[in-house]
BALOBA-1460 file (C-alpha; in Angstrom, 3 decimals):
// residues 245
<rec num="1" residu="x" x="-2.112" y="8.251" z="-23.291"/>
<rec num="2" residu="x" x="0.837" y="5.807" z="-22.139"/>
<rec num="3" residu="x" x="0.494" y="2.415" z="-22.515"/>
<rec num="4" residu="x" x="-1.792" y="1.198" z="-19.559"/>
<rec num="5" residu="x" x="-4.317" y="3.183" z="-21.073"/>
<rec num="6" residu="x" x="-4.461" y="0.706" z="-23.919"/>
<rec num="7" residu="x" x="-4.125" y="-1.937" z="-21.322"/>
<rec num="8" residu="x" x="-6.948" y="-1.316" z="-19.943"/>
<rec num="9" residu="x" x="-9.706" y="-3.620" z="-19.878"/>
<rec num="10" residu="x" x="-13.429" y="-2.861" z="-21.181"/>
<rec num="11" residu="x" x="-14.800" y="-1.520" z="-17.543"/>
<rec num="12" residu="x" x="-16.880" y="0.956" z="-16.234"/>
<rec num="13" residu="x" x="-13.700" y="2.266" z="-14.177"/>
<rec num="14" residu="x" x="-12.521" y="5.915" z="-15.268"/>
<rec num="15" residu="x" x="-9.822" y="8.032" z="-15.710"/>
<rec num="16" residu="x" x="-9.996" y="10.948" z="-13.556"/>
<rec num="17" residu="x" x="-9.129" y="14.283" z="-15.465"/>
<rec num="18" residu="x" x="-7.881" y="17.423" z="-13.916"/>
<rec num="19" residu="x" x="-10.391" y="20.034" z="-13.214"/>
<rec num="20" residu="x" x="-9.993" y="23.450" z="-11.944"/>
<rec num="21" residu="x" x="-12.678" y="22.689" z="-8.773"/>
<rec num="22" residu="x" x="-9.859" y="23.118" z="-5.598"/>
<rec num="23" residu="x" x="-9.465" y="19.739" z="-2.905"/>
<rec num="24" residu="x" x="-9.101" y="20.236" z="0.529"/>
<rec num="25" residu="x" x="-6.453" y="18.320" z="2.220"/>
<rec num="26" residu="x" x="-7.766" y="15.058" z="2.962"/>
<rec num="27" residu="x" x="-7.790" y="13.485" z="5.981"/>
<rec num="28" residu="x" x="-4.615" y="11.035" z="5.060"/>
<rec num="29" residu="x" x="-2.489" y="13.894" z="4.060"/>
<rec num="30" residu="x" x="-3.420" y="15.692" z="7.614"/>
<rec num="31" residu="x" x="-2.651" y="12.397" z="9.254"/>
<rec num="32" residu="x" x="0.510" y="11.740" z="7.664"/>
<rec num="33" residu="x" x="1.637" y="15.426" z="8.962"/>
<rec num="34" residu="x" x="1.533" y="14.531" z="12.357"/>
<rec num="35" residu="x" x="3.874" y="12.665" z="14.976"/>
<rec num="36" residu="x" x="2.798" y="8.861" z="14.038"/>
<rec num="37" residu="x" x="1.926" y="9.728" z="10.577"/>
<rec num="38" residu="x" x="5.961" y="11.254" z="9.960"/>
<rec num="39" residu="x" x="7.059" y="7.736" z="11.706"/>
<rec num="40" residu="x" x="4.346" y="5.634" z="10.021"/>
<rec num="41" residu="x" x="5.609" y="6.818" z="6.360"/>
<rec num="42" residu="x" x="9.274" y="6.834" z="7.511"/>
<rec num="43" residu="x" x="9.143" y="3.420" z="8.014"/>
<rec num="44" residu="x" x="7.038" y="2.533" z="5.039"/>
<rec num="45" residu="x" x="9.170" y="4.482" z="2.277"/>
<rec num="46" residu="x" x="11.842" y="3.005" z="3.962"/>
<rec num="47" residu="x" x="10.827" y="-0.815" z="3.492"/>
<rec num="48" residu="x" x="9.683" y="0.160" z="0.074"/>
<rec num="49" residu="x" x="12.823" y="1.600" z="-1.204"/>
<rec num="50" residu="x" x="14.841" y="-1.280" z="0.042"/>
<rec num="51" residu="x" x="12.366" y="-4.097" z="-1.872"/>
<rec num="52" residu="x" x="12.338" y="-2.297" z="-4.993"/>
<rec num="53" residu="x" x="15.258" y="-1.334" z="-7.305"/>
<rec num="54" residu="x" x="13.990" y="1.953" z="-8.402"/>
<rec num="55" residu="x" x="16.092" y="1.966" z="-11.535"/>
<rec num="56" residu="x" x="15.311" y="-1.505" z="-12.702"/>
<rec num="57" residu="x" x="11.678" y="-0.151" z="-13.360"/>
<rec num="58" residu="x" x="12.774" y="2.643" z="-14.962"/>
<rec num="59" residu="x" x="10.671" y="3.517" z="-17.823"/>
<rec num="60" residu="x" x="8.053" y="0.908" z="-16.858"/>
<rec num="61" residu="x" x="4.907" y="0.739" z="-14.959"/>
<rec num="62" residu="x" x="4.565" y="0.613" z="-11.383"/>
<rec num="63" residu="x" x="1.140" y="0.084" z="-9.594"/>
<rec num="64" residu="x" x="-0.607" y="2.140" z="-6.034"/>
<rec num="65" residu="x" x="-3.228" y="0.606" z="-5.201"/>
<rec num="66" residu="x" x="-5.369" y="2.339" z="-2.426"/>
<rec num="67" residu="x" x="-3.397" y="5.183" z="-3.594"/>
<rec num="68" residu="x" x="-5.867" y="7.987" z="-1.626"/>
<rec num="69" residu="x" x="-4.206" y="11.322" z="-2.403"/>
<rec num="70" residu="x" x="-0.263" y="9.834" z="-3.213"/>
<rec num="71" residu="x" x="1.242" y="9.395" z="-0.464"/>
<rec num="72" residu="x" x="3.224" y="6.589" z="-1.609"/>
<rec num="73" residu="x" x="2.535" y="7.636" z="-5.098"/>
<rec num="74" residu="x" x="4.722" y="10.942" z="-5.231"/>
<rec num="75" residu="x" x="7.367" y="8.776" z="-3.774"/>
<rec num="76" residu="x" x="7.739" y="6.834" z="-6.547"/>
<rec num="77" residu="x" x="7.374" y="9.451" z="-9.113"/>
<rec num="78" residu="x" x="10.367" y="10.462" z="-7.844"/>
<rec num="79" residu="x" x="12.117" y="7.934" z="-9.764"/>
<rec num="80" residu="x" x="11.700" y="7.561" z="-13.704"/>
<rec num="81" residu="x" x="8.970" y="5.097" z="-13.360"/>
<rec num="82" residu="x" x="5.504" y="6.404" z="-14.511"/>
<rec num="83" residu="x" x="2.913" y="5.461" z="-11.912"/>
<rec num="84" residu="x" x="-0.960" y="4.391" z="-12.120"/>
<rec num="85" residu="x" x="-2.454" y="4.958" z="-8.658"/>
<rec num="86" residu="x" x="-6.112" y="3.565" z="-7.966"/>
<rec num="87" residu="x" x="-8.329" y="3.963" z="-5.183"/>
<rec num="88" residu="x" x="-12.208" y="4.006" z="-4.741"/>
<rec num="89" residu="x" x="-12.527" y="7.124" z="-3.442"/>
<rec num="90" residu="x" x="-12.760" y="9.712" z="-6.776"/>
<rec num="91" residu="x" x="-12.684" y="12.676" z="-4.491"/>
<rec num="92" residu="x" x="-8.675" y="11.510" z="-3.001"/>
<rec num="93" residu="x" x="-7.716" y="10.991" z="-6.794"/>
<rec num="94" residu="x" x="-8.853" y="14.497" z="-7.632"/>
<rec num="95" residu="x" x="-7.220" y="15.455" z="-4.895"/>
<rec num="96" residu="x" x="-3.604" y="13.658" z="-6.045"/>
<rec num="97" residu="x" x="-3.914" y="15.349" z="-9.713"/>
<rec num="98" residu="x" x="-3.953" y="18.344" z="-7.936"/>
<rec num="99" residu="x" x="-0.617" y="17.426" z="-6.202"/>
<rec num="100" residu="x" x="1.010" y="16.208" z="-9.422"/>
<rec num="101" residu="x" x="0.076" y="16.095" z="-13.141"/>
<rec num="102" residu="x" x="2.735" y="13.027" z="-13.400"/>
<rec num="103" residu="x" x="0.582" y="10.589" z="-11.902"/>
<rec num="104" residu="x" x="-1.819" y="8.365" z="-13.967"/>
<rec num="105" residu="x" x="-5.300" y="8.017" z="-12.008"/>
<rec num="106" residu="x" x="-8.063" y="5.473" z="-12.070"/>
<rec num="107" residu="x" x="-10.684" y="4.748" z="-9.831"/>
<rec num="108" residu="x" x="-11.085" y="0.878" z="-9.356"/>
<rec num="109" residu="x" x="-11.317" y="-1.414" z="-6.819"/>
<rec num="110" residu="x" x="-8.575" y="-3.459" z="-5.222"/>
<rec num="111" residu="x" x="-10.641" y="-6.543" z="-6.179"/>
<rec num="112" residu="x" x="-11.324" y="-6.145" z="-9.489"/>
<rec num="113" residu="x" x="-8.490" y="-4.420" z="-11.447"/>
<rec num="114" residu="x" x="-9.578" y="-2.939" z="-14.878"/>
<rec num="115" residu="x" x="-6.448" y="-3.759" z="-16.457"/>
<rec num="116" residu="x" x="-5.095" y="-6.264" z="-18.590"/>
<rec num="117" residu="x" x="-2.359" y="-9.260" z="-17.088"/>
<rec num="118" residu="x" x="1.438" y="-8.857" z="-16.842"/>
<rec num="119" residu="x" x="1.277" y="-4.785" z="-17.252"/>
<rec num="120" residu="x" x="2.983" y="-3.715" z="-14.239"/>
<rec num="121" residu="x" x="6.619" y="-3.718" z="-12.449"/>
<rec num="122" residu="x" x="6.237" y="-3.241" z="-9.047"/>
<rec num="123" residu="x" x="3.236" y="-3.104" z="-7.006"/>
<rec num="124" residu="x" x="2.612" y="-1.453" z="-3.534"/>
<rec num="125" residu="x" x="-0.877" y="-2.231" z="-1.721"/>
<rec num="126" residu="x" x="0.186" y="0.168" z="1.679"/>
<rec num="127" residu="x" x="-2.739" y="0.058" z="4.547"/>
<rec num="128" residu="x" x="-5.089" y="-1.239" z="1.927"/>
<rec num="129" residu="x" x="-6.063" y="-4.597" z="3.166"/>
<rec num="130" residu="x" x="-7.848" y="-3.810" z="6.261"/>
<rec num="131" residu="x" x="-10.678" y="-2.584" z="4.041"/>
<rec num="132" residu="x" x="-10.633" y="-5.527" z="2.261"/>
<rec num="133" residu="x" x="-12.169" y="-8.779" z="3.919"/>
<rec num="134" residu="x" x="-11.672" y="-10.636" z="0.565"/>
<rec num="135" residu="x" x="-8.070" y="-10.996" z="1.011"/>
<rec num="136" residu="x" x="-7.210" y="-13.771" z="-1.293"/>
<rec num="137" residu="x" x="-9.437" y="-12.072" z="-4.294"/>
<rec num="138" residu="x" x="-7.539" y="-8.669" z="-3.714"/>
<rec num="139" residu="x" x="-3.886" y="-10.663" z="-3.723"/>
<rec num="140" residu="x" x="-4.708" y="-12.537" z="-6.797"/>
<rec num="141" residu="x" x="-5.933" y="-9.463" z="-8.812"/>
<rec num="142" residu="x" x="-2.900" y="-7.925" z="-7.957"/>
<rec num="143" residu="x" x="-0.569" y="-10.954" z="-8.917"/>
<rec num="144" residu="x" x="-2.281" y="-11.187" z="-12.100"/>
<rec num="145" residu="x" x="-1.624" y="-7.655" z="-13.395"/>
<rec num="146" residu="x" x="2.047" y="-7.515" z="-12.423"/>
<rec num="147" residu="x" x="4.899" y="-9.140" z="-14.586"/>
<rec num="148" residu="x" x="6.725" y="-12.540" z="-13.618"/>
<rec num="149" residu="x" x="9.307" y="-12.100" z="-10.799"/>
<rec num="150" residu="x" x="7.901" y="-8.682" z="-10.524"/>
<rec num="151" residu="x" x="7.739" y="-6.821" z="-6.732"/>
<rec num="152" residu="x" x="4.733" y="-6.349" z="-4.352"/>
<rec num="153" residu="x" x="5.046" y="-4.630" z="-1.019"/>
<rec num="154" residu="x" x="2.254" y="-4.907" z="1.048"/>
<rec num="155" residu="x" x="0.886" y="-3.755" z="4.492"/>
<rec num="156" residu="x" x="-1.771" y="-4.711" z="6.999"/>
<rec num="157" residu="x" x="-3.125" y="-4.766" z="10.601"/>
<rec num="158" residu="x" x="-2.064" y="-7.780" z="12.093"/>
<rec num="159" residu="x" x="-4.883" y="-9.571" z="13.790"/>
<rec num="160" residu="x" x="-3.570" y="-11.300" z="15.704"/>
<rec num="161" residu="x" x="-1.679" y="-8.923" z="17.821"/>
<rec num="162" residu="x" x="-2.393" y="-7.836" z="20.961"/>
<rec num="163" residu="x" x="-3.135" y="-4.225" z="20.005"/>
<rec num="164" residu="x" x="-6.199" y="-5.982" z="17.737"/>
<rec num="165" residu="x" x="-7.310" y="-7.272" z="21.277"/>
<rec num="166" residu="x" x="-7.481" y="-4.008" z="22.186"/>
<rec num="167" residu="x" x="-8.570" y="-2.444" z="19.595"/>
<rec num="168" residu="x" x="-11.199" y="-5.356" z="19.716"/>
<rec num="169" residu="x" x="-12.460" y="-4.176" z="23.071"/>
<rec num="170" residu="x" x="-13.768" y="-1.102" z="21.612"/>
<rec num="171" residu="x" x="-15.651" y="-3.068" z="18.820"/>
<rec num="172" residu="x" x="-13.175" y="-2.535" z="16.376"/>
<rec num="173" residu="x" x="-10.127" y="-5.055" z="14.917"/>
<rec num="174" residu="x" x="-8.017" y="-5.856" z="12.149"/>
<rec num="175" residu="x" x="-9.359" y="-8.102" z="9.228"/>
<rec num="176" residu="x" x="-6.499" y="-10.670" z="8.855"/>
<rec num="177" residu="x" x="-4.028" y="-12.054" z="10.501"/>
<rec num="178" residu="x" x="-0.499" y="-12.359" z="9.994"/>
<rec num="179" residu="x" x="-0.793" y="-16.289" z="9.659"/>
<rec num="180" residu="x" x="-3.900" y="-16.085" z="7.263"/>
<rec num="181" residu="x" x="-1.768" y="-13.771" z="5.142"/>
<rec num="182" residu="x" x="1.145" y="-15.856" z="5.030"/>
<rec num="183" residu="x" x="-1.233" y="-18.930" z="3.925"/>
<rec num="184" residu="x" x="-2.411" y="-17.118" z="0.947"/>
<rec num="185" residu="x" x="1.263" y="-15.812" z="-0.459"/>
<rec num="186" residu="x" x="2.041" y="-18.699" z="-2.089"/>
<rec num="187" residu="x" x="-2.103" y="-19.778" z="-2.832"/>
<rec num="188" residu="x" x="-2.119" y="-16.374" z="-5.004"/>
<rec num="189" residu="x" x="1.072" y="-17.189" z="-6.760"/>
<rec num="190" residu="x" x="3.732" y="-14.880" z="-4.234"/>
<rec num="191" residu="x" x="6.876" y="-16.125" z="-2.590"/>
<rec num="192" residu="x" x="7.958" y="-14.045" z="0.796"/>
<rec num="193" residu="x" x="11.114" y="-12.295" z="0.444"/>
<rec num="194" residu="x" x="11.168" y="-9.887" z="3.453"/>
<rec num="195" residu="x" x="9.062" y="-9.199" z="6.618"/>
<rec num="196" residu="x" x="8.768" y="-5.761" z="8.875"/>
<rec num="197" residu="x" x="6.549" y="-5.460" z="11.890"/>
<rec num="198" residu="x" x="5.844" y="-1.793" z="13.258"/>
<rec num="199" residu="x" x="3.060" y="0.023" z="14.802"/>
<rec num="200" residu="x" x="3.981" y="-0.662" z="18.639"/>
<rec num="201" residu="x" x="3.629" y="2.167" z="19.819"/>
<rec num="202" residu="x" x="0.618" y="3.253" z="21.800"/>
<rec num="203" residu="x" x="-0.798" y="5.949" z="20.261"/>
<rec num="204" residu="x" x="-2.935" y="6.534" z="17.175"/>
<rec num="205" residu="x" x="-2.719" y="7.649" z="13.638"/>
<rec num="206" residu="x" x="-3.019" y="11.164" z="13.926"/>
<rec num="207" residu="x" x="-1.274" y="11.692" z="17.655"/>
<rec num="208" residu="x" x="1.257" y="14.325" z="18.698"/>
<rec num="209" residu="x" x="2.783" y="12.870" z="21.236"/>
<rec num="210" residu="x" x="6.117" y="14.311" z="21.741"/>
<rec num="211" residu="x" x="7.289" y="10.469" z="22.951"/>
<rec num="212" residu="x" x="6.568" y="9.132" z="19.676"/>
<rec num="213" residu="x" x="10.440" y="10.023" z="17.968"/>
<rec num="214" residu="x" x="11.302" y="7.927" z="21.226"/>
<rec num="215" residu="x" x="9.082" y="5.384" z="20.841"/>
<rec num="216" residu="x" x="9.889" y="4.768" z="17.604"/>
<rec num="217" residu="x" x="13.690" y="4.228" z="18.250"/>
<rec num="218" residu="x" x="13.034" y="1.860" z="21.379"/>
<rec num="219" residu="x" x="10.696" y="0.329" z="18.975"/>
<rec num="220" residu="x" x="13.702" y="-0.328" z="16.528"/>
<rec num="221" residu="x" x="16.414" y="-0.357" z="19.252"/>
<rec num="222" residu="x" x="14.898" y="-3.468" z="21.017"/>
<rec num="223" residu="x" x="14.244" y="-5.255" z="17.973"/>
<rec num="224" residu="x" x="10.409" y="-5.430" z="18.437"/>
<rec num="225" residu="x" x="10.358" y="-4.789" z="14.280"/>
<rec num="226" residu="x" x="11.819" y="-8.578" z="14.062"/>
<rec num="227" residu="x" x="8.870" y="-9.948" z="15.949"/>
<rec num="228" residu="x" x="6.498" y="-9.840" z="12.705"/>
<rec num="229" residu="x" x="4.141" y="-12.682" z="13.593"/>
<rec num="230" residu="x" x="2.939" y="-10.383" z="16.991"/>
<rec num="231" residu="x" x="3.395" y="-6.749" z="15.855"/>
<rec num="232" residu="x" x="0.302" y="-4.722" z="15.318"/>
<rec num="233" residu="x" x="1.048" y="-3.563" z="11.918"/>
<rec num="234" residu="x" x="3.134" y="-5.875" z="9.207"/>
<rec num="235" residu="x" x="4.874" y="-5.251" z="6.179"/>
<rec num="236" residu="x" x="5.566" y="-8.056" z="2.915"/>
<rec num="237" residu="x" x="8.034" y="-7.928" z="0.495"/>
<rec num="238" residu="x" x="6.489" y="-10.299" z="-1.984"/>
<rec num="239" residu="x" x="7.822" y="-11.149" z="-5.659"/>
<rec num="240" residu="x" x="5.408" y="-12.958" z="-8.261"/>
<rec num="241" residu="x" x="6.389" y="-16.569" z="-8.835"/>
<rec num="242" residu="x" x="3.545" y="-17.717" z="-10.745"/>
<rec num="243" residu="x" x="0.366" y="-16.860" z="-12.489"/>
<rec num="244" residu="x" x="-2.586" y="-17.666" z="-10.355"/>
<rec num="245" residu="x" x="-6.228" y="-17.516" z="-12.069"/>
């Protein structure tokens, strides 16, 4: 196959072939239908598509990581960049071959990347680190496989905000903060290049509330997007600097 296939390292991780067994929708893609999920990935592809020159990677590599079924995945295929999406969950990456045949799939974990160093272009890691607690492995694993001054965009729950508080009422909250992030970009070998925060409003993933088009322009309107450091959900622009170990 193309190239990351030979820069693969020896692992027990797999390629997932195409079968002819039929995937349900999973429970992403439903989400992602709805309300919050429409604004959620509005936002997202937007912030992407502004960090990353598309055509600069054209012909290279770029990397998903938590890639579930491709949401952010088919996105880039759009472009001429060949994509390698990973996740844990085999049944998601079945589920994304079914969507595309374009799209190179591998299960592997976030924290230990079964590829060789310097492969990739670009990098996106969207809504992954909240099920990762081991945030500076998962950053330098993904520093180490992309190429020198090459693009990461990134996404997480933002502990520290006051929807975590809530959220930590009900036994639940966020696994980093938006300062412990910021202390590892440049401990994993990043530098910060742009900031988003999003996710005010008060509703969750899969609502259809017919206020959340509003919402979501009030959100942007009064400039609540600028106040990273306290919004509930954060996004990085990050470019690799240097090669951490």
């Amino acid at each position: 196959m193309i190239m990351v296939i030979v820069a693969m390292q020896k692992t027990e991780q797999i390629l997932v072939s195409s079968d002819s067994d039929s995937i349900q929708e999973t429970h992403w893609e439903m989400a992602a239908k709805t309300r919050m999920g429409k604004y959620l990935t509005q936002v997202e592809i937007a912030f992407i598509a502004k960090a990353v020159d598309f055509s600069k990677t054209e012909g290279g590599l770029v990397l998903d990581v938590g890639a579930e079924s491709g949401r952010i995945s088919l996105f880039a295929l759009n472009t001429k960049t060949d994509v390698v999406s990973i996740d844990i969950d085999r049944g998601s990456l079945k589920r994304l071959k079914q969507r595309t045949k374009q799209a190179y799939i591998v299960v592997a974990d976030a924290r230990k990347l079964p590829f060789n160093s310097d492969v990739f272009d670009a990098a996106f890691m969207i809504e992954v680190l909240d099920y990762i607690p081991e945030l500076e492995v998962a950053l330098n694993e993904c520093n180490r496989t992309l190429k020198l001054n090459s693009n990461c965009v990134l996404s997480f729950g933002n502990k520290s905000s006051f929807k975590a508080k809530l959220k930590g009422l009900k036994g639940k909250s966020y696994l980093h903060s938006h300062r412990e992030v910021m202390q590892n970009l440049p401990k994993t070998g990043f530098c910060l290049h742009a900031q988003l925060g999003y996710n005010w409003l008060p509703f969750g993933r899969i609502s259809q509330n017919s206020l959340v088009p509003i919402l979501a322009w009030l959100e942007w309107a009064f400039g609540l997007r600028r106040l990273r450091r306290y919004s509930p959900w954060v996004m990085f622009h990050v470019v690799k600097q240097s090669n951490k170990k």
